[in-house]
N, C-alpha and C positions, 0 to 999 in steps of 0.2 A: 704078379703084375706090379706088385709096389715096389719090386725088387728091378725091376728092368728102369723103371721110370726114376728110381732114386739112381742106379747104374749113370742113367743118361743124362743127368744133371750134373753129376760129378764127371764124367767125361767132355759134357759142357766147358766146364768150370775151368778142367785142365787145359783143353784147346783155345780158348778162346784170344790169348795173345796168339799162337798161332796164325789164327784166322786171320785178326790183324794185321801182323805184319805182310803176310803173306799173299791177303789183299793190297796191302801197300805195294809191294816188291812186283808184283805182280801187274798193279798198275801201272805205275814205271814203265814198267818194257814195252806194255800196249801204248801207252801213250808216245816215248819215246820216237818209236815207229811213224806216229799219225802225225808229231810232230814234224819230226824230221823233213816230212814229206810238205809240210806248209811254209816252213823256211824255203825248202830248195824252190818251191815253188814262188816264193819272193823274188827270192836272189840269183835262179841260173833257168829255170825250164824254159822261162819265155827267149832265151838265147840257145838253149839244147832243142828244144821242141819246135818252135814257131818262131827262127829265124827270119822267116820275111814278112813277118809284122813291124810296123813301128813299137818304138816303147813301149806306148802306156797298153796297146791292142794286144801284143805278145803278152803283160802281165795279166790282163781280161782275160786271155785265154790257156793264162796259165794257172789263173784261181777258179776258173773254169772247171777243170779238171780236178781242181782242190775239192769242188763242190759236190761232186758227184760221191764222195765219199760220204758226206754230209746225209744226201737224198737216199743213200742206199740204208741209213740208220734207223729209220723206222722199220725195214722190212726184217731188219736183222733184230729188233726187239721182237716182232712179232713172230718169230721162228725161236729165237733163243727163250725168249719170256714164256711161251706153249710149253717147251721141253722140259723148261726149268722149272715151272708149275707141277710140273706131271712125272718127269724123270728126276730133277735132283737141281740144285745148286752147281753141283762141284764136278760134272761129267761137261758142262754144258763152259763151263771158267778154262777147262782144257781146249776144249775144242776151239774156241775163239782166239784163244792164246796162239796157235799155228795158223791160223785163217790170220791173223794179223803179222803174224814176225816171217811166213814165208812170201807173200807179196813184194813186204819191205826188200826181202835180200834180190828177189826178180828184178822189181825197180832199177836196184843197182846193174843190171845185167842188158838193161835194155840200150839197143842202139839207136843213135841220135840221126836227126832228120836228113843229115848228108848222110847217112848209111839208108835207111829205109826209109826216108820220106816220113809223111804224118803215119803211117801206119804205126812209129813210134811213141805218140801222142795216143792212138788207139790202145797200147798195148799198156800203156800207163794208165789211160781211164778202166782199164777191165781191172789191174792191180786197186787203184783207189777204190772201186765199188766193191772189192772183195774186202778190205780193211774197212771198208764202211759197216758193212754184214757184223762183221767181227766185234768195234766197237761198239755198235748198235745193241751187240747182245752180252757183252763183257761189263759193260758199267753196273747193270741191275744187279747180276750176278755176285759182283765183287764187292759191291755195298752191300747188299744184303748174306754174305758169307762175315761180314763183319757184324753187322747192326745183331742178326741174328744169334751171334754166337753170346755177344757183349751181354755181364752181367745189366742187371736193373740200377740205374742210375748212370748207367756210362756209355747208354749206347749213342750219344751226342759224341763223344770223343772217341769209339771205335768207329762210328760212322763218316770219321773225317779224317781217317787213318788212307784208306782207297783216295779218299779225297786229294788229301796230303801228297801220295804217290804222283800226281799230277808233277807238282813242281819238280822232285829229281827228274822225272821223266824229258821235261821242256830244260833242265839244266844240262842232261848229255844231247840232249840234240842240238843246243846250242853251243853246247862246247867241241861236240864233234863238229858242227857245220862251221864254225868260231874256226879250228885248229885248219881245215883245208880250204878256209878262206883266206887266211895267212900265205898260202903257197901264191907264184904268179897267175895272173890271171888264165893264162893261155893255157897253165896245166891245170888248172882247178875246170874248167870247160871241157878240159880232154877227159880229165879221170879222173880227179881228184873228188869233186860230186860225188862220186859212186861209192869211196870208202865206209862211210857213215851208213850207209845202206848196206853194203856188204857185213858191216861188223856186226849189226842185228842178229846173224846166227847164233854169237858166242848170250847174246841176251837171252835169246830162246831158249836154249838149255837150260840156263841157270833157272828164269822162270819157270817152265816145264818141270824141276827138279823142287821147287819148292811150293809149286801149288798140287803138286800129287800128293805129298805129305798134308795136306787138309783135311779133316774130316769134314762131312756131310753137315747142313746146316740145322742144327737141334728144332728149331721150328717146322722144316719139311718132314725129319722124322717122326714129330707128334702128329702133323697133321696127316702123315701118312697112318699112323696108326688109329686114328680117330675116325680115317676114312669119309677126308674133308677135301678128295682131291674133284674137282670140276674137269668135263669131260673140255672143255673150249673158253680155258682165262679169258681169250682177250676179247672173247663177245661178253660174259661178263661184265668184263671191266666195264665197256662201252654202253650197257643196257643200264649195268645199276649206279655205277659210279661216274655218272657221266659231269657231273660239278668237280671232282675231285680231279680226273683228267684236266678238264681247260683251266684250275687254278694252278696245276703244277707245269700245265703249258705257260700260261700267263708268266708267273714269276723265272721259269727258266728261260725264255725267251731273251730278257735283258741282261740275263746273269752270261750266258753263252755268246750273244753278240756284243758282252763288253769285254769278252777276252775276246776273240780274237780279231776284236777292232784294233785293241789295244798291242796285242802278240804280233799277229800274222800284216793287218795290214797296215799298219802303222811303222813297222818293217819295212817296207815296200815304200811307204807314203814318206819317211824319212833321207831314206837313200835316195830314189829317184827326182820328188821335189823340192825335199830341203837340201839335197845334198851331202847329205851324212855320209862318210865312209860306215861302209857294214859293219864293222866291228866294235862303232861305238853303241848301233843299237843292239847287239846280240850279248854286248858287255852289261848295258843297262836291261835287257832282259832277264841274266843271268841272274840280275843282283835284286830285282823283284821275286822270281822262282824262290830265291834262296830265302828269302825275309818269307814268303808264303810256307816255304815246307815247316817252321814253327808257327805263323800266325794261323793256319789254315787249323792244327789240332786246338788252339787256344783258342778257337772261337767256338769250335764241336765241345771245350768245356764248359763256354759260357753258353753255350745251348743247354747245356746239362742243366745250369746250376736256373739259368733264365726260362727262357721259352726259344725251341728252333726259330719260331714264327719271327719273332721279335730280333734276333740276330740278323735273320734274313733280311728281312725288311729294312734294317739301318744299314746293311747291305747295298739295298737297293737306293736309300735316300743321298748314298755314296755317290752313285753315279749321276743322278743330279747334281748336286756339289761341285762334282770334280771335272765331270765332262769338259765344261769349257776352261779349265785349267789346264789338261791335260794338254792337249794341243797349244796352248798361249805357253806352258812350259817347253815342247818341243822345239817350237820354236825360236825360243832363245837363244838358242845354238847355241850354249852352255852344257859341255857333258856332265858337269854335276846336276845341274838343271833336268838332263835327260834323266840321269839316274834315279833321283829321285821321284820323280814323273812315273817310271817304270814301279818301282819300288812303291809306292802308296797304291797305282792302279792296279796290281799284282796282289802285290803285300798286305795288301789293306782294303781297297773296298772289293777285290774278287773274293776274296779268302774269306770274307766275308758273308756273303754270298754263298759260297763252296763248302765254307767247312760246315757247316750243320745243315749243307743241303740234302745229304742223303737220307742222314736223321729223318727230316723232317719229311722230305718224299716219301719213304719209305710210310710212315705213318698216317698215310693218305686211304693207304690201301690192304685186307688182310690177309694174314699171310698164304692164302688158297691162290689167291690171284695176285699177290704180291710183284711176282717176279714180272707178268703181264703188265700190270699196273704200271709200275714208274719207268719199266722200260718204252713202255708207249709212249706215252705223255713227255718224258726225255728227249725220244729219241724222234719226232717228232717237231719238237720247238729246237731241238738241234739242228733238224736238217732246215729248219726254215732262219732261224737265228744264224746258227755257227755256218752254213751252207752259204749265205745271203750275205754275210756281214762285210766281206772282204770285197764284193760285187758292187755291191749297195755301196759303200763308204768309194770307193773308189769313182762310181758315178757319178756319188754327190762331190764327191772332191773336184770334179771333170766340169761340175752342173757351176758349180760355185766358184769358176775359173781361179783355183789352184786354194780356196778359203775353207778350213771346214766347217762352217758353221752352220751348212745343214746337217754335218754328220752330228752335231753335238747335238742340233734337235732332234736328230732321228735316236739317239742313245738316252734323249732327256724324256723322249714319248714313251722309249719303252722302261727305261725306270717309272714311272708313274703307273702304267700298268702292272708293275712288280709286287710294285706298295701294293695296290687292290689285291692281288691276287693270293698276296700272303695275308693279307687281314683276314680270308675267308677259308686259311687251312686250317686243317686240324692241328691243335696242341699235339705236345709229347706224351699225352696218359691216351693216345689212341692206336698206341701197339697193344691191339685186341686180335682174340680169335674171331674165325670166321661166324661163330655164334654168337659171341657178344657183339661183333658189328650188326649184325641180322636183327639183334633184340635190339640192339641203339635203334635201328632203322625203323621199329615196328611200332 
């Protein structure tokens, strides 16, 4: 027995860059994907899809569509987070991996409302709520194939490695959507749209070739051997951990609806009412992602060396701060102006936020019901934050005849409930077994 369990330390030990990167890389392609599809949804479906809307009603009903992706994230924590408790980590990071990158390549295949009518718009919402399922159950996973592998002292900065994968991910889909927004308009509406979708196959592969080389996550195999697996995580989770849920809803809430206030609709909100050409805001996107994929691990180290709680949370007093900056810099109509804009709200107070968020989720809950845990809770204040945020901001922009200044209260209420809600998480010394959390409790 001492001999398997010293074996499985040091096999630990060897995989765990691995794991790492391979949650990075692997993030990337999922995201890429989910990205992709919130750009095009800015900048062409409400002209592919819902041609005889006016403007602003075609882009309603093309974030519409966005959203569904969103709503379908909780039910895919609750399928993938079950398996992943019970079956493994890394059978469950496969399976989400094709549930996400074959939809994407469909998307691209689908024909537009002068071919079939809205039944085009239907066949796009069934793709989005299949990549919703997927993401839903891919985040938990991929944090926790890293957090879990991560020696002691460093799981702040493997924990923000998946994290990290965000920003290339938002950078090729910006730079593929970037590259066939350069073509004329009349062929980027014809066909051009659909490259960047179509090329997601060559992503898949490569993904799928480097997340099979993963092993298994060293925490599922102890507690598979200690015979600490629960017949139903996610009634668990909901029965015992019911604080620990709405605080990691609470703080994810403002962290998820300030990206994609700031990514997706601000996107939308630039081009159409300030009049930006598209390529200065996908250029100042690009340059935020880029400044994020190193700020996002250097704050999973200051999580290390600090407290997650405490990174978080300065995180969150970020988007107070900046909220009503961000838009008074928009609109300067200065593209250095823009850039920078991008770049701090990205760069600086997301990555913020982001990088020692898994860390620190993850340590909410242990690891029996781990994978149940923060995929709930996630994917949940996901679908109501990142689901809502493009919706919401677009009708207070509509509400506020063209001003954002409810959007900046709506993003300043929920930074304030951030702050509360990270005051009342658990520290980093509470990656415990399922019996030390029991005896904490008792």
């Amino acid at each position: 027995m001492e001999n398997n369990t010293t074996s499985g330390s040091v096999r630990s030990r060897s995989q765990y860059v691995t794991a790492g990167l391979a949650s990075m890389m692997g993030t990337t392609i999922e995201w890429y994907d989910f990205f992709l599809y919130g750009t095009a949804a800015a900048l062409v479906f409400n002209t592919i899809f819902f041609p005889s809307f006016d403007p602003l009603t075609g882009t309603l009903a093309a974030f519409a569509t966005y959203s569904v992706g969103f709503f379908a994230r909780p039910l895919g924590g609750v399928i993938f987070g079950h398996f992943g408790d019970k079956v493994g980590r890394k059978s469950m990071l496969l399976i989400t991996l094709f549930m996400m990158g074959i939809p994407t390549i469909l998307i691209g295949l689908i024909p537009s409302y002068e071919s079939i009518g809205y039944w085009g718009a239907v066949l796009l919402v069934i793709m989005r709520f299949i990549q919703g399922i997927a993401v839903g159950g891919e985040w938990g996973g991929a944090v926790l194939m890293a957090v879990e592998h991560a020696p002691e002292g460093k799981k702040g900065f493997f924990g923000s490695l998946p994290q990290a994968g965000v920003a290339p991910g938002l950078i090729l889909s910006s730079l593929a959507m970037g590259a066939v927004a350069a073509l004329p308009n009349e062929d980027m509406l014809a066909w051009g749209w659909r490259i960047p979708f179509l090329a997601s196959v060559l992503l898949l592969l490569v993904g799928w070739f480097i997340r099979v080389k993963v092993a298994e996550s060293p925490d599922f195999e102890r507690m598979q051997k200690k015979g600490e697996k629960v017949e139903m995580p996610a009634m668990i989770v909901l029965k015992k951990y019911p604080k620990e849920v709405l605080v990691v809803v609470g703080g994810r809430l403002a962290e998820v609806t300030w990206f994609y206030t700031v990514v997706t609709f601000a996107l939308a909100y630039a081009t159409n009412t300030l009049g930006f050409d598209r390529m200065v805001m996908l250029d100042a996107t690009i340059w935020g992602a880029l400044v994020a994929l190193f700020t996002m691990p250097l704050f999973g180290i200051l999580g290390d060396r600090l407290s997650f709680k405490w990174v978080f949370m300065a995180g969150s007093v970020g988007i107070l701060l900046f909220a009503p900056v961000f838009f008074s810099m928009l609109a300067s109509q200065s593209v250095a102006s823009i850039n920078m804009a991008m770049i701090i709200a990205i760069g600086l107070v997301y990555a913020c936020l982001y990088g020692p968020e898994g860390s620190l989720f993850s340590a909410q809950f242990p690891p029996a019901v781990r994978y149940s845990g923060i995929s709930i809770a996630v994917q949940v204040s996901g679908a109501i934050g990142g689901g809502l945020a493009p919706l919401i901001a677009t009708s207070l922009l509509a509400y506020g005849d063209g001003n954002p200044r409810y959007i900046v209260w709506y993003l300043s209420g929920l930074g304030v409930i951030a702050i509360i809600s990270s005051f009342f998480m658990h520290g980093p010394a509470k990656f415990a077994t399922l019996t030390e959390m029991k005896e904490a409790r008792s």
